[in-house]
C-alpha beads as a LAMMPS data file, in Angstrom:
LAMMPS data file: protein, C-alpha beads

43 atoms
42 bonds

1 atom types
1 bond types

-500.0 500.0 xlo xhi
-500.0 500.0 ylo yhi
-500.0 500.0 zlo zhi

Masses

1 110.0

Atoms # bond

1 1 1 -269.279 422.338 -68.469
2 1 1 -272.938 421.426 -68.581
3 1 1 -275.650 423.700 -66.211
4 1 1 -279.034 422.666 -65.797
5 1 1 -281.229 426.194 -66.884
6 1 1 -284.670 424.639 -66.317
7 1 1 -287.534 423.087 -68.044
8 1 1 -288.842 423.217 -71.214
9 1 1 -292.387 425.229 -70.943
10 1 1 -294.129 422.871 -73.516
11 1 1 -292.665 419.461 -72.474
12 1 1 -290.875 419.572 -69.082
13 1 1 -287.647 418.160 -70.782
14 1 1 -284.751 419.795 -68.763
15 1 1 -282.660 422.350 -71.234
16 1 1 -278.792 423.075 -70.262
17 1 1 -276.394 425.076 -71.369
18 1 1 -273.322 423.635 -72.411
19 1 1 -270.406 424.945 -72.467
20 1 1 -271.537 428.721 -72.795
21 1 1 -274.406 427.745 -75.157
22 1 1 -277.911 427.400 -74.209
23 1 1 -278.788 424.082 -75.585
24 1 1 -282.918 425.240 -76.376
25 1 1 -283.909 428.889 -76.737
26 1 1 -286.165 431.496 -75.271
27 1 1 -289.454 432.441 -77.297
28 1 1 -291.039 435.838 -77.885
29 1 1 -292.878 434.968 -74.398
30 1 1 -289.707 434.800 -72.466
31 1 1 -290.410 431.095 -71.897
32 1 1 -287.617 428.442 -72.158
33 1 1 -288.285 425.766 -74.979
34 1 1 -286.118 423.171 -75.601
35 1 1 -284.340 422.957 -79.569
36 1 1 -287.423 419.899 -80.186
37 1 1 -290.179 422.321 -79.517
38 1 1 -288.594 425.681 -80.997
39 1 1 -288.817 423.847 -84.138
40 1 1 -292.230 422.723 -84.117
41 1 1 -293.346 425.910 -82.969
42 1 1 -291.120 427.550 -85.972
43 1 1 -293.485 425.822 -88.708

Bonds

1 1 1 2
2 1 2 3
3 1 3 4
4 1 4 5
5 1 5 6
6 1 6 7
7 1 7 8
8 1 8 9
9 1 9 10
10 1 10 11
11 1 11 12
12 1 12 13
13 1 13 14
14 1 14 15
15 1 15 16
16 1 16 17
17 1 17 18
18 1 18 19
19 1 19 20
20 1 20 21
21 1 21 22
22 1 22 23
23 1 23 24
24 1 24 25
25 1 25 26
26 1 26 27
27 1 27 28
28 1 28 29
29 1 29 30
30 1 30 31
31 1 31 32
32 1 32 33
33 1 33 34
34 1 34 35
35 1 35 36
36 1 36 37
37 1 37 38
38 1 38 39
39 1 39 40
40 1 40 41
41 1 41 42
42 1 42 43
């Protein structure tokens, strides 16, 4: 099962969870990245 959670704060792409999972995570901020801008931010 695949849910739309929202948009990515940094670049608007659309993050889902799947299957249980949220496919991007939520920063110290409490704003929704997606897994591409997590890791950018993470270095």
């Amino acid at each position: 099962m695949i849910e739309l959670v929202g948009t990515c704060a940094n670049c608007g792409k659309a993050v889902y969870c799947k299957d249980g999972f949220l496919d991007g995570v939520i920063d110290k901020n409490q704003h929704l990245l997606c897994n591409q801008c997590a890791e950018k931010e993470s270095q």
